[in-house]
C-alpha positions as CSV (number, residue, x, y, z in Angstrom):
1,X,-12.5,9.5,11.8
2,X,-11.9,12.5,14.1
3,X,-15.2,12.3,15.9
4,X,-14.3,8.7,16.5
5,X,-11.1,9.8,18.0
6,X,-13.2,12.1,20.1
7,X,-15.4,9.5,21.6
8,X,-12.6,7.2,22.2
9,X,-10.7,9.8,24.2
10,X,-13.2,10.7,26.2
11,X,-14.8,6.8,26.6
12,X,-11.4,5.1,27.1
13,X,-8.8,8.1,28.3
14,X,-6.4,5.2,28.8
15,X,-6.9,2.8,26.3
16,X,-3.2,3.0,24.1
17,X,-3.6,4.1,20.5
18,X,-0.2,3.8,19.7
19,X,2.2,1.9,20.4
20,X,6.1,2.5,20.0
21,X,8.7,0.7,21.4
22,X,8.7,1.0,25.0
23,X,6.1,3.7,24.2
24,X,2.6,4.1,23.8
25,X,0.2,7.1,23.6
26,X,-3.0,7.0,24.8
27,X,-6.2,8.5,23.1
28,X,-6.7,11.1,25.1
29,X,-2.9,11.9,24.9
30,X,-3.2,11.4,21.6
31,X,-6.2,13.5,20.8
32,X,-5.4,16.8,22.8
33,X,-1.7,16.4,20.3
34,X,-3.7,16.1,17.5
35,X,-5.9,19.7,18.0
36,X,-2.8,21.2,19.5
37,X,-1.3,21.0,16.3
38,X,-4.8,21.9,14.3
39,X,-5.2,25.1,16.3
40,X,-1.5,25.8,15.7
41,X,-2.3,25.7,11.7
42,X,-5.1,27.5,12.0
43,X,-3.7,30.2,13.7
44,X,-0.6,30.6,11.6
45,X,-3.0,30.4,8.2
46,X,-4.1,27.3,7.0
47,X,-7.3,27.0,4.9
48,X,-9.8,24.4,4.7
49,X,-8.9,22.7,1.8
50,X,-4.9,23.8,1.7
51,X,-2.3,21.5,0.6
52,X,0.0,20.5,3.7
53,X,3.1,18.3,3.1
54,X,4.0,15.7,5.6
55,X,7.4,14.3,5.2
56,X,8.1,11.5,7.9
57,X,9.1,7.5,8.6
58,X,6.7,5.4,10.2
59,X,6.5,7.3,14.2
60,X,3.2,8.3,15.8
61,X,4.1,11.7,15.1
62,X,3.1,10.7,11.7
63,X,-0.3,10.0,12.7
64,X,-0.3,12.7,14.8
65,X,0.5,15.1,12.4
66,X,-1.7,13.3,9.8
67,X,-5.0,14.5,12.1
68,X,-3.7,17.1,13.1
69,X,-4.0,18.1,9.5
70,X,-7.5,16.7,9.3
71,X,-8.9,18.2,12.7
72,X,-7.3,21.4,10.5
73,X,-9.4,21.1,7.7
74,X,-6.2,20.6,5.5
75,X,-5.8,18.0,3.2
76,X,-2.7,15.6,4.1
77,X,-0.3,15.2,1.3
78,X,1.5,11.6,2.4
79,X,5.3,12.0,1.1
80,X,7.3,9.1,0.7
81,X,11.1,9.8,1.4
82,X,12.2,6.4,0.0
83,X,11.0,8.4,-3.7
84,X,13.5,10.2,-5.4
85,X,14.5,14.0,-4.3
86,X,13.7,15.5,-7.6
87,X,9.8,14.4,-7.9
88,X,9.1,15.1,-4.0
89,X,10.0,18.5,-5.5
90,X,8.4,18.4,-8.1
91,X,5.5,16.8,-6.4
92,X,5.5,20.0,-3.9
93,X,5.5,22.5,-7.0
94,X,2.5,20.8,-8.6
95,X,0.3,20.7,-5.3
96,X,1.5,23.7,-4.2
97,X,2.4,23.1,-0.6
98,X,3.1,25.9,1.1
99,X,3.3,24.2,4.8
100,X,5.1,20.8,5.3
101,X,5.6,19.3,8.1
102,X,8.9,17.1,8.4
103,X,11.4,15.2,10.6
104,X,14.6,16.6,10.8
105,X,16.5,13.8,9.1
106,X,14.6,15.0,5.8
107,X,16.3,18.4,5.7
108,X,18.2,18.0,2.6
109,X,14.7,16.9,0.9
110,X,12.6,20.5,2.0
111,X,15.6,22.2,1.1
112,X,15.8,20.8,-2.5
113,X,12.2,21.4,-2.6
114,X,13.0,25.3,-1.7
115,X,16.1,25.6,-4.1
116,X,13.5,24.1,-7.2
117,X,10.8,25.2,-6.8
118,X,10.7,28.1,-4.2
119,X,8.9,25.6,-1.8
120,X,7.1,25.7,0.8
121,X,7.3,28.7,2.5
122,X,5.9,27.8,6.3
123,X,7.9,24.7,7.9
124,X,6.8,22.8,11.1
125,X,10.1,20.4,12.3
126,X,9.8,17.4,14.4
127,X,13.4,16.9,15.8
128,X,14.3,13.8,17.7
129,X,16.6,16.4,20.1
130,X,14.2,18.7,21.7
131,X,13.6,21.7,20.3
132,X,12.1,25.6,21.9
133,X,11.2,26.9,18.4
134,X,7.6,27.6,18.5
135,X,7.9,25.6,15.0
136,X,9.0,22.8,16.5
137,X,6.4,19.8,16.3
138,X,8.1,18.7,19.9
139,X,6.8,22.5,21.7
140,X,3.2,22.5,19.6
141,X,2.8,19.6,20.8
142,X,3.5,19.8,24.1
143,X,0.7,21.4,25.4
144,X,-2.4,19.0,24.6
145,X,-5.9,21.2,23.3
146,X,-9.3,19.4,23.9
147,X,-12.1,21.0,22.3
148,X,-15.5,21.0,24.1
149,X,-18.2,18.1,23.8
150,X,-20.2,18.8,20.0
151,X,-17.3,21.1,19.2
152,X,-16.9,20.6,15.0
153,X,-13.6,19.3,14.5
154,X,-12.1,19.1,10.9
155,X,-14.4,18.8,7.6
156,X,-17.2,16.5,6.0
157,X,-15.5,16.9,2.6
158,X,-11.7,16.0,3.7
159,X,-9.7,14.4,1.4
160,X,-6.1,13.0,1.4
161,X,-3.7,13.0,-1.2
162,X,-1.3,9.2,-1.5
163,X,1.0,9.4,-4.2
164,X,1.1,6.3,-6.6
165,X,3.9,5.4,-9.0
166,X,1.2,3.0,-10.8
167,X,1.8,0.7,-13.6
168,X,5.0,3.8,-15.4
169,X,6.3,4.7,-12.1
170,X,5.6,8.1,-12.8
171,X,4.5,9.7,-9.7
172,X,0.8,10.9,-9.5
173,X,-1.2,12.2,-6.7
174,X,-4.4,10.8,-6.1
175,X,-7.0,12.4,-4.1
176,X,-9.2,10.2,-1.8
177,X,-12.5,11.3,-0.3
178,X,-12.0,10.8,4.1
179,X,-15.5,9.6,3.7
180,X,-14.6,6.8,1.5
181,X,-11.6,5.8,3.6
182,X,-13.8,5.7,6.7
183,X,-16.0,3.4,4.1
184,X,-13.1,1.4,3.0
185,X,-12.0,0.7,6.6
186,X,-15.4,-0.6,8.0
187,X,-14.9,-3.1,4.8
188,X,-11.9,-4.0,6.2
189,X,-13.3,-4.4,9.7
190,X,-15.6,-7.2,8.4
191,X,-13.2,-9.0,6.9
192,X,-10.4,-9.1,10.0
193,X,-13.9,-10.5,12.5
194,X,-11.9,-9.7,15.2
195,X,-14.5,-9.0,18.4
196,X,-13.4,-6.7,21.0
197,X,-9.5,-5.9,21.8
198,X,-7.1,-6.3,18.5
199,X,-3.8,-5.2,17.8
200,X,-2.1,-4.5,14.1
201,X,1.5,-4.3,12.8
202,X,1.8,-3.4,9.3
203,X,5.1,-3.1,7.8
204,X,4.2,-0.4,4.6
205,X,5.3,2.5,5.3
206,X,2.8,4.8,7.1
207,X,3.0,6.9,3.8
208,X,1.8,4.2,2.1
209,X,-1.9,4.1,1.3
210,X,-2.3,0.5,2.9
211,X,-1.3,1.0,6.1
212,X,-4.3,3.5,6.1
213,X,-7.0,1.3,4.6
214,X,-5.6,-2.0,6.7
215,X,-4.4,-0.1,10.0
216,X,-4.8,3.3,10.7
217,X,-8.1,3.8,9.7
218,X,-9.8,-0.1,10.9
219,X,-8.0,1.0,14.7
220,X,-9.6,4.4,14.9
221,X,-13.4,2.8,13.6
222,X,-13.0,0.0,15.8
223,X,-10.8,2.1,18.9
224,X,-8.5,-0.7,19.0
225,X,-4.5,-0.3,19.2
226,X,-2.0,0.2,16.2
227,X,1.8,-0.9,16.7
228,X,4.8,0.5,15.2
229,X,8.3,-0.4,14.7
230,X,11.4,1.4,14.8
231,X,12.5,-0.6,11.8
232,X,10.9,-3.5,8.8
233,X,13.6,-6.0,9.1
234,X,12.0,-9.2,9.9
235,X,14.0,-9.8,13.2
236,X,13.1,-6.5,14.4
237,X,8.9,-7.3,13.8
238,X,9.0,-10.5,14.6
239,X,10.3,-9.3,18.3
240,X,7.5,-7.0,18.1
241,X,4.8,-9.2,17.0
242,X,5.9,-10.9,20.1
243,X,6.5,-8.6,22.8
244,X,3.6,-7.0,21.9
245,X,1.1,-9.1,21.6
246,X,0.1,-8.6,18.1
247,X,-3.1,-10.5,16.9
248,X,-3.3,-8.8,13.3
249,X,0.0,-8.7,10.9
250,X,-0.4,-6.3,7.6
251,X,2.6,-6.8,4.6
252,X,3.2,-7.8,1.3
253,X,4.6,-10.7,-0.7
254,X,7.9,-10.2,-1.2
255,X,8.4,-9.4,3.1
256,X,6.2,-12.8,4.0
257,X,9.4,-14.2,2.0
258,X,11.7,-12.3,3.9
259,X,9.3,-13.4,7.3
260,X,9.5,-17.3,6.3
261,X,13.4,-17.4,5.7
262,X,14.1,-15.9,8.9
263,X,16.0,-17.6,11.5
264,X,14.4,-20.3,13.4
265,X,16.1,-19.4,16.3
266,X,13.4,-16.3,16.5
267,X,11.0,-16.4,19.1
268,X,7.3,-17.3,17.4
269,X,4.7,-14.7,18.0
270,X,2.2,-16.6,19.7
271,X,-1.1,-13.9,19.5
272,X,-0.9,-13.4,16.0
273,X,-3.7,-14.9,14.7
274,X,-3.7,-13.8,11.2
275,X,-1.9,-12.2,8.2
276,X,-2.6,-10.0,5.8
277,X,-0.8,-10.1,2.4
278,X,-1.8,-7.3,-0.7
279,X,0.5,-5.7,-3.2
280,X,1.2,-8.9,-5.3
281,X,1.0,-12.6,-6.4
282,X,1.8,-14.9,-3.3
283,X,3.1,-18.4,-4.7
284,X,1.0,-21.3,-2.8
285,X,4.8,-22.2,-2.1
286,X,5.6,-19.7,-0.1
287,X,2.4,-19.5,1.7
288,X,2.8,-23.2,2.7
289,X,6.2,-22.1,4.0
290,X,4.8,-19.0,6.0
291,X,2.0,-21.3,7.3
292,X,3.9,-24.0,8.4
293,X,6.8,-21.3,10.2
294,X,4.3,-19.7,12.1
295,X,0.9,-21.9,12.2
296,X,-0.7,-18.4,11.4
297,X,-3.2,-18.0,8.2
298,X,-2.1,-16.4,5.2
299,X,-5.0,-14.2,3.7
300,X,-4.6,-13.1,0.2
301,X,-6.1,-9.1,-0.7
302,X,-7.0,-7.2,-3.8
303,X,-6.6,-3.5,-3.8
304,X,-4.9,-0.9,-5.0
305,X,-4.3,2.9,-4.0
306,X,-7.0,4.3,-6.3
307,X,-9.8,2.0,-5.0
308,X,-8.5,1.0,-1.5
309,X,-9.3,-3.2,-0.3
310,X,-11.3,-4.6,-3.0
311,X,-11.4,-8.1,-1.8
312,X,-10.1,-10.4,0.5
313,X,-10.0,-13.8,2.2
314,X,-11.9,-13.7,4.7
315,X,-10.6,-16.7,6.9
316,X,-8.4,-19.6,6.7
317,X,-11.6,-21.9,6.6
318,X,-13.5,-19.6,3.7
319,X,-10.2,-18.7,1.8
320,X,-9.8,-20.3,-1.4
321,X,-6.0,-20.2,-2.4
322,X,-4.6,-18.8,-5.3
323,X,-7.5,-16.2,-5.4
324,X,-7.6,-12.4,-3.6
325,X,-10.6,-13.6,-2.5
326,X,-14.6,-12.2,-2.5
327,X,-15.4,-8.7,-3.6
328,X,-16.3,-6.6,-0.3
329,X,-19.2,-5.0,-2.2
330,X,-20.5,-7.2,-4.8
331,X,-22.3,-4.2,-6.2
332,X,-19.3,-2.1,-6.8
333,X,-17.5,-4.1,-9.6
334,X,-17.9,-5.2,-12.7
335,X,-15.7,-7.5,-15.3
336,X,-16.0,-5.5,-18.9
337,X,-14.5,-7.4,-21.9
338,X,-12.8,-5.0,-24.8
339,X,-16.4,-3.8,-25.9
340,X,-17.2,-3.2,-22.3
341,X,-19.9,-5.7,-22.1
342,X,-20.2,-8.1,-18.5
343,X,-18.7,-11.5,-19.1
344,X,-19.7,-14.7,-17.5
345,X,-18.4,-16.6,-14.3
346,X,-15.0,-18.3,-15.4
347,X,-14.0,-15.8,-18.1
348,X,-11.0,-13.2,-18.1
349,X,-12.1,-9.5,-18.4
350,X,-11.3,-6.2,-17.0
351,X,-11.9,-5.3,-13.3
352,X,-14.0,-2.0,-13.4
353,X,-14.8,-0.5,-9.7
354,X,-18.2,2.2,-9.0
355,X,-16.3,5.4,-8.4
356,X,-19.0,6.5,-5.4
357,X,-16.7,3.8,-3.7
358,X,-13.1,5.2,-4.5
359,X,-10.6,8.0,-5.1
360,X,-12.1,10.9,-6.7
361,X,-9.5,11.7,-9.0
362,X,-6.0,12.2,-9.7
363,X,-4.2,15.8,-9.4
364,X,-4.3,16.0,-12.7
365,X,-7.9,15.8,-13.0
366,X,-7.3,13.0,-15.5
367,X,-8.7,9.7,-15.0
368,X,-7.0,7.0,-17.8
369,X,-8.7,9.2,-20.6
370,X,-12.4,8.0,-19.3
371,X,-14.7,11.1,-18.5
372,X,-15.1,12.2,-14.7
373,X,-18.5,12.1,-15.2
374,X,-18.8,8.4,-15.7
375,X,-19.8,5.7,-13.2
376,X,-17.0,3.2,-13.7
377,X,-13.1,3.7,-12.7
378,X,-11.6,0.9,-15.6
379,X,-8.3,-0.5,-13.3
380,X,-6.3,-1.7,-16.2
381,X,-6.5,-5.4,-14.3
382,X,-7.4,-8.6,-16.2
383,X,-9.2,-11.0,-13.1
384,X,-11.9,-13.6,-13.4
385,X,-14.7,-14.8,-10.7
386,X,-15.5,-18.3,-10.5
387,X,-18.4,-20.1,-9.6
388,X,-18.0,-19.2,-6.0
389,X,-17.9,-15.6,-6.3
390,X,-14.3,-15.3,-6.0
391,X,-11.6,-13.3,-7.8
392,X,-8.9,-14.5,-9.1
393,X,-6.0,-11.8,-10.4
394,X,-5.0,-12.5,-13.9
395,X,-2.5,-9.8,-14.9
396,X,-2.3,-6.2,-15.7
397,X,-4.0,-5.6,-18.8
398,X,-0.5,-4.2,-20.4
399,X,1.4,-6.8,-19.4
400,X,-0.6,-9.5,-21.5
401,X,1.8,-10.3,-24.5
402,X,0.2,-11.9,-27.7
403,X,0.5,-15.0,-28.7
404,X,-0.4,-16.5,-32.3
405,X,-3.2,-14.6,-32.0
406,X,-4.7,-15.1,-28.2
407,X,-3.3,-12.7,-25.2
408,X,-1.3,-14.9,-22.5
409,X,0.0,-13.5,-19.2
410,X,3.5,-13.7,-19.2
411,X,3.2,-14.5,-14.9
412,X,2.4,-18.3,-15.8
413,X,5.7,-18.3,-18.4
414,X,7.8,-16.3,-15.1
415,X,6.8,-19.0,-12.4
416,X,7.4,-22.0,-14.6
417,X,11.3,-20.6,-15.0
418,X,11.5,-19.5,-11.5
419,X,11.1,-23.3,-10.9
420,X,14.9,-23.8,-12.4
421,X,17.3,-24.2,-9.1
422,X,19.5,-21.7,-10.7
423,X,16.9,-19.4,-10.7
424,X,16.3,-16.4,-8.6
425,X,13.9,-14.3,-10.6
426,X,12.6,-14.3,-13.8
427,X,10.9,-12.0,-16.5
428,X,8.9,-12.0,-20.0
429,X,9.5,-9.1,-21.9
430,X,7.8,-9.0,-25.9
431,X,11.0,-8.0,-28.0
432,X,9.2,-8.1,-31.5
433,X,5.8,-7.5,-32.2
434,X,3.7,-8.2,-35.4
435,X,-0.2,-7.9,-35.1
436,X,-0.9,-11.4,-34.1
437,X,2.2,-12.6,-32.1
438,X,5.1,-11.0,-29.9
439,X,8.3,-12.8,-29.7
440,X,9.1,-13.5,-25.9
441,X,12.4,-13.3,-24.3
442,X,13.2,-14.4,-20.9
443,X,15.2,-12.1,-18.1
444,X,16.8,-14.4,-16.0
445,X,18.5,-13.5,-12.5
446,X,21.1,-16.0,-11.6
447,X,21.1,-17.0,-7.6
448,X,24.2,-16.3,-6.2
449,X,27.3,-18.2,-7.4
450,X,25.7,-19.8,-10.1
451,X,26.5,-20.5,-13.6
452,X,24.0,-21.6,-16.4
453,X,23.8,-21.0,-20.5
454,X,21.0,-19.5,-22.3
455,X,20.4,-23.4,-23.3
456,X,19.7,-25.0,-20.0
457,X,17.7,-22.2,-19.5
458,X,15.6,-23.0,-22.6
459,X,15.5,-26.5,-22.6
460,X,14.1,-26.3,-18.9
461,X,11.1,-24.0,-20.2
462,X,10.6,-26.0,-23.3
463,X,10.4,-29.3,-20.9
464,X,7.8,-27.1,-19.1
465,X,5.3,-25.4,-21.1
466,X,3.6,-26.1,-24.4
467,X,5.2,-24.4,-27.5
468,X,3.2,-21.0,-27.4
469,X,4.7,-20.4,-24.0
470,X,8.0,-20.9,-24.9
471,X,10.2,-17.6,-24.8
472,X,12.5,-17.4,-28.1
473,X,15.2,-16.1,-26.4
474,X,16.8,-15.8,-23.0
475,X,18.9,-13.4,-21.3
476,X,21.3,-12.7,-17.8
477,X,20.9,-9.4,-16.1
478,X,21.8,-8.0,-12.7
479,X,18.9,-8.0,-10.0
480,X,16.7,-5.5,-10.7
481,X,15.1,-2.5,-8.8
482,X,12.5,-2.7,-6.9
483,X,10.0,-0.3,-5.4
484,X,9.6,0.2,-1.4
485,X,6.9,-3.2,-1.1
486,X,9.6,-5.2,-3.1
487,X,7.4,-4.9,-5.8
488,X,9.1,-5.3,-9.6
489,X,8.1,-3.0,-12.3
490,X,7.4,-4.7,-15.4
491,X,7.6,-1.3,-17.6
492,X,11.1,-0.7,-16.1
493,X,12.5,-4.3,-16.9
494,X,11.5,-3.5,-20.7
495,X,12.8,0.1,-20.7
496,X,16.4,-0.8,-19.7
């Protein structure tokens, strides 16, 4: 990514790379930043290979410091500040991160890393009031440091380390080969089809793995523009999208719900010409809504942070809705049943991914008990591909619950009750489980100010759905937690 950086500063000096409020930074601002703070690291002893912590929200100094990193030959560690104190700490022990590199705000966060685990030991601050400390992000970066034509900047083996709290919330770093991203995002490229001059918005956190395979990464390849926002409530985005000019939007499920309740006094953003949801099942309801708000295309994605954009809709024209459309590289999957043989078009099986494609490993050095050695990552996802060579998600392969005999996917059960106008949310949990059958019960979150019994609930389902999808038993529970995509986690609804 850094040589493309390179070529973009010195083809398009001008051209902005990011843009931030009433801000933007061009590529060559950007790119003499970006060695300014490399040359800094390597001065003050960073190795090629260290750990180096960046703690900070979604501001270019993020990207900044993310290359900066790279051009280093430091491998990033992306920490989330939403996550909770004590595994950021523990997370700093187990990578050993000596250097981090932090906004201000997040001073109570390095110093519970330092009173834990004795962590890290070299600090580089980005303060929003400027600062004279020569480890002060604002005075490294101050003077801009442009390396000579053919100069080798950063490493061929680079890596970056997301964190992922996966399918137990239990947070694990995984360790992603540069050269893969860099793979990943030309995917990407193909699928977006934009020619030219593009703009993206995406609203995950810039710690979050997706905004690097469906932003970050996809801008510097293609030396187009990225756009961030001071803030992900929908008001403050859709303004953007607008003032901006923003062709290409990046989110998840739960904030295209968010997007398509909004106010329709909001100003419609009249360049975006597509939209990007990943993370999680998109009802065709709520698409319909989203389409009709905005006359912009919905376009559903498969991926995950282990194995970056698997597959995607490619337009609103090729698109087939309720699938996460066409694998990118046909060659790089395969659907396993339980004695890991292929199955045929139209059947349920396991999604298995070529690992020359994808992360290289967790921390850990422990890949879901299957060797290192072996070709194919198992992703713990039931899907199917029909005729037309298109995926559709079935569930996570834990989540199945058994039912006299045959697995079922407790999402079908959760969208039928969601149907209820009482309804807000709904969940399938197995409370008893013999060899051949788990007894259901249904989690039900009331909508505000309403009022129903455990009967209208069940008589509704049983109205619904044939006998073997009927839950047993029903029950009311506060709204439950979500994670920082609005994304539920079924293993925590069980555990509480």
């Amino acid at each position: 990514m850094l040589k493309h950086l390179a070529f973009y500063s010195d083809t398009k000096p001008d051209f902005p790379f990011i843009v931030f409020g009433k801000n933007q930074l061009s590529y060559y601002q950007a790119y003499g930043k970006i060695n300014a703070l490399a040359e800094y690291l390597s001065n003050n002893g960073a190795v090629e290979g260290q750990n180096i912590g960046i703690l900070m929200p979604s501001v270019p100094e993020f990207i900044l410091a993310y290359f900066g990193v790279l051009a280093a030959c430091g491998t990033p560690v992306l920490l989330n500040p939403a996550l909770p104190h004590s595994d950021l700490a523990s997370i700093a022990s187990k990578l050993h991160l000596d250097i981090i590199i932090y906004f201000d705000e997040y001073q109570t966060i390095v110093t519970e890393m330092e009173y834990r685990r004795n962590l890290p030991s070299k600090k580089i601050v980005f303060s929003k009031v400027l600062s004279e400390s020569p480890q002060s992000l604002t005075t490294i970066f101050r003077s801009g440091i442009y390396p000579s034509a053919g100069t080798q900047i950063g490493s061929d083996s680079a890596e970056v380390i997301f964190l992922t709290s996966g399918i137990n919330r239990f947070i694990r770093p995984v360790i992603f080969p540069h050269k893969n991203l860099e793979r990943n995002a030309q995917d990407f490229l193909s699928v977006i089809r934009e020619k030219g001059v593009f703009r993206i918005l995406s609203t995950f956190p810039l710690s979050s793995p997706f905004s690097h395979f469906m932003m970050i990464n996809p801008v510097v390849l293609s030396g187009n523009t990225m756009v961030l926002t001071s803030g992900f409530n929908p008001e403050t985005v859709l303004t953007t999208l607008s003032d901006e000019n923003v062709d290409c939007l990046v989110t998840y499920p739960e904030y295209v719900k968010k997007l398509s309740f909004v106010s329709n006094s909001m100003e419609k953003p009249m360049t975006l010409s597509k939209c990007f949801s990943v993370g999680d099942y998109l009802s065709a309801s709520l698409l319909q809504k989203f389409e009709e708000k905005y006359q912009t295309p919905i376009l559903e994605i498969y991926g995950s942070t282990e194995a970056g954009i698997v597959s995607a809709n490619a337009n609103r024209y090729e698109r087939k809705i309720g699938s996460v459309g066409k694998p990118l590289k046909m060659e790089a999957i395969r659907i396993v049943n339980d004695y890991n043989a292929d199955v045929p078009e139209e059947t349920e099986g396991e999604l298995w991914i070529d690992r020359s494609f994808i992360f290289r490993g967790y921390s850990e050095d422990r890949l879901r008990n299957v060797p290192l050695s072996e070709k194919w990552f198992p992703t713990g996802d039931i899907v199917r591909m029909d005729s037309d060579g298109y995926l559709h998600f079935v569930a996570r392969k834990e989540d199945r619950i058994l039912r006299y005999g045959y697995w079922v996917n407790p999402r079908e059960i959760e969208l039928v009750a969601g149907q209820h106008p009482k309804v807000l949310e709904a969940f399938i949990v197995p409370v008893e489980k013999t060899e051949k059958h788990h007894t259901m019960k249904l989690l039900v979150v009331l909508r505000p100010n309403e009022i129903a019994t455990t009967e209208e609930i069940l008589n509704f389902c049983q109205a619904q759905l044939p006998k073997y999808l009927q839950p047993e038993f029903v029950e009311f529970i506060e709204p439950v937690e979500k994670d920082s995509t609005g994304k539920v986690h079924r293993n925590m609804i069980e555990r509480n």
